[in-house]
N, C-alpha and C positions, 0 to 999 in steps of 0.2 A: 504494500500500500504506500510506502514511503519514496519508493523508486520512479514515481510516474515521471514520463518529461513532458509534460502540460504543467503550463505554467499558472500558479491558480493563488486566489490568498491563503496563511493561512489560517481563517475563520472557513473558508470554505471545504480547505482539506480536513480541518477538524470534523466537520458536520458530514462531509461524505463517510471519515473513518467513523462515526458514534453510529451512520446508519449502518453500516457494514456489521460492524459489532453487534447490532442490535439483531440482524436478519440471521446472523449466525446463533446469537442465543435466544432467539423464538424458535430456531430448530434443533440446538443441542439442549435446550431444558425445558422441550413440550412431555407433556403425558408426563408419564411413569418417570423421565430421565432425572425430573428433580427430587423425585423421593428417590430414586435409586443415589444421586449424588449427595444426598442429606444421608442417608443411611451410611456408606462410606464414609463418609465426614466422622461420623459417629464413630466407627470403624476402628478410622485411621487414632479416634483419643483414647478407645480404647486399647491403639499400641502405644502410644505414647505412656499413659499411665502403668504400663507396666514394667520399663525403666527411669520409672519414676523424672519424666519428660512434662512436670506439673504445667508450664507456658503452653507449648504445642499442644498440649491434650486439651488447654481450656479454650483456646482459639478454635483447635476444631470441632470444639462440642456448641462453641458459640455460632460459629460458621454454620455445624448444620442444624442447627434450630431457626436461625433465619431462613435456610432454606424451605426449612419444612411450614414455615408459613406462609402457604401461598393467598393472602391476601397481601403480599408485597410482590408486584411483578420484579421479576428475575432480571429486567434489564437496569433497575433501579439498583440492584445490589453490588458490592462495590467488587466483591470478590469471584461473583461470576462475570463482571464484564472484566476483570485483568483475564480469568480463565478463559477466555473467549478473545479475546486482543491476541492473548501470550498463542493459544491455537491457531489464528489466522498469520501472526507472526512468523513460525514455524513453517506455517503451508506453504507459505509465500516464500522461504527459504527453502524450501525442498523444491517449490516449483522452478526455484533459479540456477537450480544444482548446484546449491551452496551446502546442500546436508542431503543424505539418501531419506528418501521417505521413509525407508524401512524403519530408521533412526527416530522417527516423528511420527511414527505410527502406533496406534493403541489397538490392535492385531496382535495378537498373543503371536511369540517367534515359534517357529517349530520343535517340537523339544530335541534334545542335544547339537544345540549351537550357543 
């Protein structure tokens, strides 16, 4: 998104990247994805809490209880639009063959590699 050679301001580059952002998480946290990502959140405190990781475990118990209230749209939240930015980010480097997709992909690898 950062690479365009159109020359534009930018207040305008900003407002095309927040739409961008936003079109990608009305599709990565429709339905079921955002209770399946508030559950992980959940998850991940309870590894944290178990070497005793008190910061990270309460961040991500805080995290996925925002999530799981879905009376706050998901583009409002601060930590699914970096998750959703830091994703298209990524794509956008795989698309440039700056990184293998393989590398930026949430496709479980094959096992023994």
């Amino acid at each position: 998104m950062k690479d365009s050679r159109l020359v534009v301001s930018d207040r305008v580059k900003a407002e095309r990247e927040a739409a961008i952002v936003d079109r990608a998480i009305e599709k990565a946290f429709a339905g079921p994805a955002r209770q399946r990502s508030a559950r992980r959140l959940g998850e991940m405190a309870l590894l944290f809490q178990a070497p005793a990781r008190g910061e990270p475990a309460a961040l991500a118990l805080a995290a996925a209880a925002v999530l799981r209230d879905e009376s706050l749209p998901a583009e409002s939240l601060p930590l699914v639009r970096a998750m959703a930015a830091r994703g298209l980010e990524l794509g956008g480097e795989a698309a440039r063959g700056r990184v293998k997709a393989t590398e930026v992909s949430r496709a479980p690898a094959p096992r023994g590699q």
